[in-house]
LOLUM-308396 format. One line per field, with one value per residue (C-alpha): y, z, x. Coordinates in steps of 0.02 Angstrom, whole numbers, plus 32768, in hexadecimal, padded with zeros to 4 digits. Layout:
N
Y (Y; ...)
Z (Z; ...)
X (X; ...)
END
This chain:
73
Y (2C94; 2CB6; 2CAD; 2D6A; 2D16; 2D08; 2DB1; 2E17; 2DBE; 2DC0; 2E66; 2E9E; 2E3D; 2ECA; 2F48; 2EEF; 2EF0; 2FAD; 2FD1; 2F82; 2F49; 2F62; 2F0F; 2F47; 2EB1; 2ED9; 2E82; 2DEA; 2DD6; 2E42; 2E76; 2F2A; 2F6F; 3017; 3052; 3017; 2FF1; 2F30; 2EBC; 2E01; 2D99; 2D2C; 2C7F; 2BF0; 2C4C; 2C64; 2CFA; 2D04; 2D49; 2D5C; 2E0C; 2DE9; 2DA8; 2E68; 2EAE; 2E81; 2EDF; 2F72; 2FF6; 2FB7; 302A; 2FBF; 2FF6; 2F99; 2EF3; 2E64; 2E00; 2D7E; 2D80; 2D1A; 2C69; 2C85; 2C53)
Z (1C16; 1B61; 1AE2; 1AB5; 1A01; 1A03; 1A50; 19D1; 1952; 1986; 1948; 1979; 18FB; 18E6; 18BA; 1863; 17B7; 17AF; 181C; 188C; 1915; 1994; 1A49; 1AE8; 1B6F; 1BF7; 1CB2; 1C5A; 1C45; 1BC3; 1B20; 1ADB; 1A41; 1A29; 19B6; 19F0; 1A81; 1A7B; 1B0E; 1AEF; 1B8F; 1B95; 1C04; 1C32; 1BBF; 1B2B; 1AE6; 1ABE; 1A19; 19DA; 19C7; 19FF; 1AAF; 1A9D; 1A8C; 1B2A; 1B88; 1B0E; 1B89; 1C38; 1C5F; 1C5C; 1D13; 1D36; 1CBD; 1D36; 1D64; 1D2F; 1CB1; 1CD6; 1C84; 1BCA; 1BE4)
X (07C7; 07B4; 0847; 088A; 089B; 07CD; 07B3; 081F; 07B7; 0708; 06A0; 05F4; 0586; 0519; 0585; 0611; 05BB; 05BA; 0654; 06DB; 0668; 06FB; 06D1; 070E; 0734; 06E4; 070F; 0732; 0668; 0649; 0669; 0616; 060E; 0669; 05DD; 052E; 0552; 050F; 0541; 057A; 058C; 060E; 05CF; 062B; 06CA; 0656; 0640; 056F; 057D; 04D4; 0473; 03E4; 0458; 04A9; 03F3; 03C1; 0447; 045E; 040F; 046D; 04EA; 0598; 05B4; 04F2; 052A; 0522; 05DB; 05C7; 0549; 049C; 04A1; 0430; 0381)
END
């Protein structure tokens, strides 16, 4: 499980430049940005943090976002 401490810190790294990149934890798999709607995986209890990771998933609908998320290629 990841440490609350780490999720009240992390921020989308797209967005957090301009705004406060505010991420929603999702299922314990996920985190999603509040404002472009990016999706980070979290594997293994690390949170993928990279955009072009949050790209990929960016148009599947949360409800569609597989549990847990596929190991990065």
């Amino acid at each position: 499980m990841v440490n609350q401490e780490l999720l009240d810190m992390l921020r989308c790294p797209n967005c957090v430049q301009e705004s406060d990149g505010l991420l929603d934890f999702y299922q314990e798999s996920w985190l999603i940005c509040q404002e472009c709607g990016r999706k980070y995986p979290i594997v293994d209890d690390i949170p993928v943090m990279l955009i072009d990771e949050g790209d990929k998933w960016i148009n599947t609908d949360t409800s569609d976002l597989p549990v847990p998320p596929p190991p990065l290629d």
